[in-house]
C-alpha positions in Angstrom: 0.0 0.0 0.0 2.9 2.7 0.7 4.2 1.9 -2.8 1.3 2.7 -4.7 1.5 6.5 -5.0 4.8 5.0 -6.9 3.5 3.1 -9.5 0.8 6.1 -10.7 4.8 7.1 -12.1 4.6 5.1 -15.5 8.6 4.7 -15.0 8.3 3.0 -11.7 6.0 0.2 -12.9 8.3 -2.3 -13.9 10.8 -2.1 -10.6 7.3 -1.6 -8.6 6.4 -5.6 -9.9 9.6 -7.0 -9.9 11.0 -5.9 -6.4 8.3 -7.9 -4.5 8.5 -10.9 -7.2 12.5 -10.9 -6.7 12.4 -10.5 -2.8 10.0 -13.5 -2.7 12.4 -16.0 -4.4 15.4 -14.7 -2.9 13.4 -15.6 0.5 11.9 -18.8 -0.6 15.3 -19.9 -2.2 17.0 -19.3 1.3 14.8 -21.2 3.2 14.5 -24.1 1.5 18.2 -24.1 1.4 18.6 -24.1 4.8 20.1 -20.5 4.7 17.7 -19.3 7.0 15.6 -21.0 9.6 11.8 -21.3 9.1 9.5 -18.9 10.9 9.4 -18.9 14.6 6.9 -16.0 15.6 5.2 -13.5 14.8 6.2 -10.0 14.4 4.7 -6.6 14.7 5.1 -4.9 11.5 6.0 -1.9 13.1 8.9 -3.4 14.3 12.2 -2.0 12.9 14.1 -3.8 9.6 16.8 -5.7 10.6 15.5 -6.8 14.5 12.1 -8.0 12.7 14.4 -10.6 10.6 16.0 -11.5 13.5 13.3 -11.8 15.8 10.9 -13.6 13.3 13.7 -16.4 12.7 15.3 -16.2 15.6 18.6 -15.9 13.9 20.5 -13.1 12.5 20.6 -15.3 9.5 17.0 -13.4 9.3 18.4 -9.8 9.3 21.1 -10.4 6.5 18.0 -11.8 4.4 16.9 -8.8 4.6 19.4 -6.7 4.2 20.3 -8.9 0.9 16.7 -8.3 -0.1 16.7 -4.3 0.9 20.0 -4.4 -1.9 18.3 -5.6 -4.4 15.6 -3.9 -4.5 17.5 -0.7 -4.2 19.8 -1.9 -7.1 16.8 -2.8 -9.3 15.0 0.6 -8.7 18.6 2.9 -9.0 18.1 2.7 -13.5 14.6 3.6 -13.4 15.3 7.0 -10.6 18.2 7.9 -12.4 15.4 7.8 -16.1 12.8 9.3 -13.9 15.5 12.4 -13.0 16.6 12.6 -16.8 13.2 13.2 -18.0 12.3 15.9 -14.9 15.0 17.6 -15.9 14.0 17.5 -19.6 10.9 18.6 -18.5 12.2 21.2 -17.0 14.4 22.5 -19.8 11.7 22.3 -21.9 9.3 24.5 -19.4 11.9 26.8 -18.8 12.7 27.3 -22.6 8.9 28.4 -23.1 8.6 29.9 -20.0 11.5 32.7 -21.2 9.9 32.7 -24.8 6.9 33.7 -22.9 9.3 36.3 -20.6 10.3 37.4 -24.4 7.1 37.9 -26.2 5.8 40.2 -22.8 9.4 42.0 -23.1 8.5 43.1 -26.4 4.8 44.3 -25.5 6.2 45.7 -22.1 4.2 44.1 -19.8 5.9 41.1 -17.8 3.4 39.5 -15.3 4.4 38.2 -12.2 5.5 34.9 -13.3 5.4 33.0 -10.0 1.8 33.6 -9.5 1.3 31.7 -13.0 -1.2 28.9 -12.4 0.5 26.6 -14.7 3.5 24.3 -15.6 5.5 27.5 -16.5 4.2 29.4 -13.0 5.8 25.8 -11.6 9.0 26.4 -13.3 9.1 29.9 -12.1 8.0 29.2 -8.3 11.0 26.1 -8.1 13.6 28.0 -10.0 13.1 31.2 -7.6 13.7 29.2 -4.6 17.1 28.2 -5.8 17.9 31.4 -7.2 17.5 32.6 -3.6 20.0 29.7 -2.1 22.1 30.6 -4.9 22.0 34.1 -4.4 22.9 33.2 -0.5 25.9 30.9 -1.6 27.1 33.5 -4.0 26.8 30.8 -7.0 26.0 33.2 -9.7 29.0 35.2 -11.3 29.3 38.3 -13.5 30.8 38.8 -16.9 32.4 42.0 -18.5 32.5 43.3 -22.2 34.5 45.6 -22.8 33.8 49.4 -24.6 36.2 50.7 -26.9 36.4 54.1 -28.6 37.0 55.5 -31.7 40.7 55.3 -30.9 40.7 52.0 -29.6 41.3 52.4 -26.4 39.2 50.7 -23.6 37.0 53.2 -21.6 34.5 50.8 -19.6 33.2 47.3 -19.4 29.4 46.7 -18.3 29.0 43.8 -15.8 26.6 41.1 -16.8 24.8 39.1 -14.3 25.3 35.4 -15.1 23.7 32.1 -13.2 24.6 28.2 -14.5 22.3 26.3 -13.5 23.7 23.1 -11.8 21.4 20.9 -13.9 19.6 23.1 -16.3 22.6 25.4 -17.5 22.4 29.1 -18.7 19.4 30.9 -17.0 18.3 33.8 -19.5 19.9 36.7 -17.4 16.8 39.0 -17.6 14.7 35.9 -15.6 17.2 35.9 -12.5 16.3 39.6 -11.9 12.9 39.3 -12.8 12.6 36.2 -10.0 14.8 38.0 -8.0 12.5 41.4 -7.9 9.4 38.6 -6.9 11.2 36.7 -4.5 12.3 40.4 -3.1 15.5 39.7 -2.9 16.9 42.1 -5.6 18.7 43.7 -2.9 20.5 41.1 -2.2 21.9 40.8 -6.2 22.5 44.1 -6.0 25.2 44.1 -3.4 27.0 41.1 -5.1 26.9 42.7 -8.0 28.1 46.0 -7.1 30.7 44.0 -5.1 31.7 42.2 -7.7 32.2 44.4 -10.1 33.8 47.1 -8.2 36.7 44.4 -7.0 37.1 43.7 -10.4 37.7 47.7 -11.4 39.7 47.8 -8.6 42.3 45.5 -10.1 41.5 47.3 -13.5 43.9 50.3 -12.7 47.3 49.5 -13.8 45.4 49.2 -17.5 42.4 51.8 -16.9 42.9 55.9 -18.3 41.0 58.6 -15.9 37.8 57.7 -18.5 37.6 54.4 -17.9 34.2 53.2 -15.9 32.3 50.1 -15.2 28.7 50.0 -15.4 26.2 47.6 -13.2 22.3 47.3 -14.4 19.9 48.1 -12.1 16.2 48.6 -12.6 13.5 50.8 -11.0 12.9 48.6 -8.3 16.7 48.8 -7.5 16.5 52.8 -6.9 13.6 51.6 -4.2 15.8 50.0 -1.8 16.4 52.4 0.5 20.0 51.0 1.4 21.3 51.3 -2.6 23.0 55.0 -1.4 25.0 53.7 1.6 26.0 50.5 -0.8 26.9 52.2 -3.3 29.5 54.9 -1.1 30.4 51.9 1.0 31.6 49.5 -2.3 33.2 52.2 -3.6 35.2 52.9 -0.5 36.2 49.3 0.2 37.8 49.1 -2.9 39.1 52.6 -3.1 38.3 52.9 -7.2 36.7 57.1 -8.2 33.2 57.4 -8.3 33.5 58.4 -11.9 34.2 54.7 -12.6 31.3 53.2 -10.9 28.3 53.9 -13.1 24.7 52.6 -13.2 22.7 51.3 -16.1 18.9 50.9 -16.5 17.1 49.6 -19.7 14.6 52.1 -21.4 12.2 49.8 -21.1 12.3 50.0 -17.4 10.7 53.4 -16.9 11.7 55.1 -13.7 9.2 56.1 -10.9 8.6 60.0 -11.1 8.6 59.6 -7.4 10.4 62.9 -5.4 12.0 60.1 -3.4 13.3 58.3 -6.4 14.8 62.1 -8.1 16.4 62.8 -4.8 18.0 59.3 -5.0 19.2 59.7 -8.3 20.5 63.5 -7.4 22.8 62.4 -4.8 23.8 59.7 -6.8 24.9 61.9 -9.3 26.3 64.5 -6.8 28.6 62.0 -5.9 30.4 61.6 -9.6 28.1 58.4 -10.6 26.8 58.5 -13.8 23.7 56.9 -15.4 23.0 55.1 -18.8 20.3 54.3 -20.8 20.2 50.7 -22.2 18.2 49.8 -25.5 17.7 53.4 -26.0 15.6 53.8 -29.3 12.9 56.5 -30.2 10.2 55.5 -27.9 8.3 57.9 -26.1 9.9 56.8 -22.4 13.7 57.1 -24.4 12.8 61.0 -25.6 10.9 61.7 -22.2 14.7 60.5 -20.4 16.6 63.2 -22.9 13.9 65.7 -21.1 15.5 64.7 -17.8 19.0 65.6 -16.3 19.6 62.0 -14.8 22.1 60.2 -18.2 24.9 61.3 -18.9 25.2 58.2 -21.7 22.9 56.5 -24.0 23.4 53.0 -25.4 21.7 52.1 -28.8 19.2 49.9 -29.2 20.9 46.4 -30.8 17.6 46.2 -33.1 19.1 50.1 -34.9 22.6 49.0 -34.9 22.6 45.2 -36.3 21.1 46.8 -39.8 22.8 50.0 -40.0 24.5 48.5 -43.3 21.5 47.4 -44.8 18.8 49.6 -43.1 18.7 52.7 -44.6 16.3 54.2 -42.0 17.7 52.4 -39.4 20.8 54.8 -40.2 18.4 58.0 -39.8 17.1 57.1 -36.9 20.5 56.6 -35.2 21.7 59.9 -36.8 18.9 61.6 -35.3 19.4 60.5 -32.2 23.0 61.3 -32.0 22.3 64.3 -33.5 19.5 65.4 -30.5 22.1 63.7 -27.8 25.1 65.7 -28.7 23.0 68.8 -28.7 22.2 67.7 -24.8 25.5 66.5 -24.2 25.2 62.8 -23.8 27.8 60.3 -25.1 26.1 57.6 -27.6 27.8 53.9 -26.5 26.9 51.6 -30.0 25.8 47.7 -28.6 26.5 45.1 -30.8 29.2 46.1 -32.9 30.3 42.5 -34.6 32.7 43.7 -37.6 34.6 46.7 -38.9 32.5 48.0 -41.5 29.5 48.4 -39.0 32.0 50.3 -36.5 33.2 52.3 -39.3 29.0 53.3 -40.2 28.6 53.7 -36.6 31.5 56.0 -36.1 30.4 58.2 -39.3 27.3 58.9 -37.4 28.8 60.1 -34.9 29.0 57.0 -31.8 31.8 58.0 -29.3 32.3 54.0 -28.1 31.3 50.6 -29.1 30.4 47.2 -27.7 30.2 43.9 -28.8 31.8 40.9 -30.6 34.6 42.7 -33.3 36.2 43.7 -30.2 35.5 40.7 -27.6 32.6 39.0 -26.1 31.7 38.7 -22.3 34.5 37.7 -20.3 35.1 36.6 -16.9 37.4 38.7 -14.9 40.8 37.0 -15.1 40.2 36.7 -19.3 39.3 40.5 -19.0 42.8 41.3 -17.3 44.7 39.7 -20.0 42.1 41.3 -22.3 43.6 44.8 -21.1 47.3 43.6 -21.1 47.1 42.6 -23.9 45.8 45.9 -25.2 47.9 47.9 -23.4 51.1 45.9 -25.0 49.7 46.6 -28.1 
């Protein structure tokens, strides 16, 4: 009766017959052999495994029956968990593959739900993989990756930190799903200080090959600028590690509008005060990206990836990026172009008037020690 929730597994079926069926002749063919004595009484079936054999033979001949019996059934069930694991973490892969399809599709139409509250398999996905994000989060198992930003000279002037998690059994987690889970699971703040952390240790070791320009740049999100600690982290990482606030800069997507909350402007006033500087990410000609330019809080504006992958072939593509670097000089900003994968796109890029690029023609993500040898390199150059 215990075993039966088992068998509703179609996997388990086969080792759920043939346990029992195995243990019975194993048992038979030891008494009859004289192996183990007959029955002598009676025992409670409460009784623990090991003293019940002995005490229903009266010989510990009982108790190694059954601890042969206990093996073999545990050998005979260990193929069919190990299948039963394989396919849940199929399953999984599978859920969590549509479940950031889904993440992607709401990205575009700007308007994620809260993806633990789901009622279905991908809500399930969601709910499981937050909980270990948390754990991992706690154990410091997720890691950050920098790409560097080069300018028209070719000389390094930042990197931008990129949060990271791989997944023990499911791999890469799309990195826009940890902060999503982790703004849910309301432990954003938590990322945030590893992050900053992080990345500041890593400037830190960045100034033998780092000019007075040079800055790193951390994502954060609306939500982020909510934390009431985020001011005293930010001075406080910056101190430990002794790097110029000009180098410590923070990033936010366009897509993330800001709260026009007096608390939130104050924030981002002293943050400034202080020689921070803010980016826009995936800036492009939307109505929140123009309504920033009206603001004082960016000193930098990254462009969209959509506007500069076709710049070559997209003849309004190339407008639209001419326009805005046209209305962000006039305001003072610097124009960072993302995804910059060969020379003749840089070359486009730099006609219109970019000041830095990022992206594969000059290297992709690295982890920190690759990015010191990065620099070195560069530097020997």
């Amino acid at each position: 009766m215990f075993g039966i929730p088992i068998i509703l597994n179609p996997i388990f079926v086969v080792p759920f017959m043939l346990v029992p069926l195995a243990n019975f002749l194993i048992t038979y063919a030891a008494i009859y052999s004289g192996l183990v004595p007959h029955l002598v009484s009676e025992v409670n079936w409460t009784t623990p495994i090991f003293l019940s054999g002995y005490q229903a033979t009266g010989s510990w001949a009982g108790a190694i029956l059954q601890m042969v019996c206990l093996a073999v059934g545990v050998c005979i069930y260990m193929p069919f968990v190990r299948l039963y694991e394989e396919q849940s973490v199929r399953k999984m892969e599978r859920d969590l593959k549509l479940l950031v399809q889904e993440m992607q599709r709401e990205e575009e139409n700007n308007a994620i739900m809260t993806l633990t509250k789901r009622e279905d398999e991908l809500g399930h996905v969601a709910r499981s993989l937050a909980v270990e994000l948390v754990e991992a989060i706690q154990h410091q198992e997720l890691y950050l990756m920098y790409q560097p930003q080069v300018n028209c000279e070719g000389v390094c002037v930042g990197i931008e930190a990129l949060i990271r998690w791989n997944h023990p059994e499911l791999g890469f987690i799309y990195p826009p799903l940890i902060i999503e889970l982790a703004k849910e699971k309301h432990v954003l703040y938590l990322l945030e200080q590893y992050i900053f952390d992080t990345a500041a240790a890593t400037a830190e070791k960045l100034k033998p090959y780092a000019g007075e320009e040079f800055k790193v740049s951390v994502n954060i999100t609306n939500e982020s600028l909510e934390w009431e600690g985020i001011e005293q982290c930010i001075d406080d990482t910056v101190a430990k590690y002794d790097i110029p606030s000009e180098w410590f800069c923070l990033e936010i997507t366009e897509q993330d509008a800001l709260s026009s909350s007096i608390d939130i402007a104050d924030k981002i006033k002293n943050i400034k005060a202080k020689g921070h500087k803010f980016l826009i990410d995936d800036f492009g000609m939307g109505h929140t990206s123009l309504t920033y330019l009206q603001t004082n809080y960016f000193d930098v504006v990254k462009l969209d990836g959509s506007l500069t992958r076709d710049v070559l072939c997209n003849e309004r593509n190339s407008d639209i990026i001419g326009s805005i670097v046209y209305l962000s000089k006039s305001l003072h900003f610097k124009i960072i172009a993302e995804y910059v994968e060969d020379e003749n796109q840089r070359d486009e890029l730099k006609r219109l008037g970019c000041d830095a690029f990022q992206g594969y023609l000059y290297s992709k993500p690295l982890e920190e020690d690759a990015l010191l040898t990065w620099m070195e390199e560069r530097q020997n150059v």
